[in-house]
N, C-alpha and C positions, 0 to 999 in steps of 0.2 A: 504493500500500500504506500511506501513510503517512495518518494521520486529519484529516481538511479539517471547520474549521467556519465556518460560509457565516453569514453575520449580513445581514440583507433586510430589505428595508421590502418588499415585494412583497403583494400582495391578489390575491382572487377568480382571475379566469382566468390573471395572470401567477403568479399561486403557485402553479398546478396546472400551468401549465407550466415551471418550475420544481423542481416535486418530478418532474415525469417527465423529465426530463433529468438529475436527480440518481440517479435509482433504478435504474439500470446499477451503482453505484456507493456500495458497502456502505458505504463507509467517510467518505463525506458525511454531515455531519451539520447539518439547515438548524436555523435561531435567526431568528426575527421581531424584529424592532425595530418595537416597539409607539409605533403615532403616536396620544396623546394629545388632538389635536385635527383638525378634519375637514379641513384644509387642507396641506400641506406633505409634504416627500418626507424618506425614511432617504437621507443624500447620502456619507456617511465611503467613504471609500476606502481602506483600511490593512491592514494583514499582519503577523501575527507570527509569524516565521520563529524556530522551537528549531532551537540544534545541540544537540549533545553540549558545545562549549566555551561555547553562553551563549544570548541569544537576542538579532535584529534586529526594528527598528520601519522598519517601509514604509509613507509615507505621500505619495498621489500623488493626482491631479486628475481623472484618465480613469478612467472606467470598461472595463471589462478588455474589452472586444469591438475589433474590429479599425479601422472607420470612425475612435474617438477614437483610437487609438495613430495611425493613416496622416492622418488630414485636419485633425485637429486639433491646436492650442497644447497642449503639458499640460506639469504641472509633478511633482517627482518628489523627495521626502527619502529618503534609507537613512541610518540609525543607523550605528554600528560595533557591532560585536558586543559589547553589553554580557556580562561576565563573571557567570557564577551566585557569589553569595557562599557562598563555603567553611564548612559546619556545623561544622566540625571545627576552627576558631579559639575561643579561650577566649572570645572576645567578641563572640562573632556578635549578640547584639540593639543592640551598641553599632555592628559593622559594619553590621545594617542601615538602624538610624536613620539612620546616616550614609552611605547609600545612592542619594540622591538628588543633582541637580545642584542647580548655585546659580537656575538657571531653573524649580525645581522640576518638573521634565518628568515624575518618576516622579508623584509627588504629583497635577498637573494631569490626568495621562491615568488615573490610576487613580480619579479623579472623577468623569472623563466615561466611563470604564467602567460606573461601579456607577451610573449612570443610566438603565445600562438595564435595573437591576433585576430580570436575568437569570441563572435557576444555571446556562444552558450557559457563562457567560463566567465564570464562579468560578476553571475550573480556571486561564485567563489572566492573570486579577487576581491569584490567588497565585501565578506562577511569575512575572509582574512583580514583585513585593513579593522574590521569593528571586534578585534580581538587581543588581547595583551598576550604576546607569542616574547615576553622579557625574561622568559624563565628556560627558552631552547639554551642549551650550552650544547648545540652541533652545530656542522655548517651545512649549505647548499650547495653543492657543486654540480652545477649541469650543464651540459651541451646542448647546443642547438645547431643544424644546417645551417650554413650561409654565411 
């Protein structure tokens, strides 16, 4: 019940298998990750889990099918639950400047967010940005094409 959105590098025949294993399932919402050059794979593996009390960053090495979880090495981050910062403090744009960790985690991921240039990933990018992520002690290192 709850609204799932699917971000793929996927093409031609895996995309159409793809959308028909999502179309049982209203509330799927698929997002292309657009490759800019004719070689290379969309590889991210991550999750943003909202509560009610904040949201979780999941960031792991398998892709979700059962062979890498059972045969394979993989590796695996969860966040803590960063807290949503309170609108209702007199100083909320001073709280959320100071929002981010000293590894700059919110800053790095919300970079490699908006590269991909996509308004299905808007609503993300701003409900990270309404979040105190001052408590990451990792960093974000990502690639992009281009």
């Amino acid at each position: 019940q709850k609204p799932l959105l699917i971000v793929h590098g996927c093409k031609r025949d895996e995309l159409a298998s793809l959308k028909a294993e999502c179309s049982p399932y209203p509330k799927i919402e698929l997002c292309s990750a657009d490759m800019p050059i004719p070689f290379g794979t969309h590889h991210t593996k991550m999750m943003f889990l909202l509560y009610t009390e904040g949201i979780r960053i999941v960031i792991h090495t398998s892709n979700l099918i059962p062979q890498d979880w059972n045969q394979k090495t993989q590796g695996i981050w969860i966040s803590p639950i960063f807290p949503k910062i309170s609108k209702t403090t007199d100083d909320y744009s001073t709280t959320t400047a100071n929002s981010d960790s000293h590894t700059n985690f919110k800053r790095d991921l919300l970079t490699y967010l908006d590269r991909y240039s996509s308004k299905q990933l808007q609503f993300w990018m701003q409900t990270i940005l309404e979040h105190d992520m001052s408590s990451a002690n990792v960093h974000v290192i990502s690639s992009v094409p281009g």
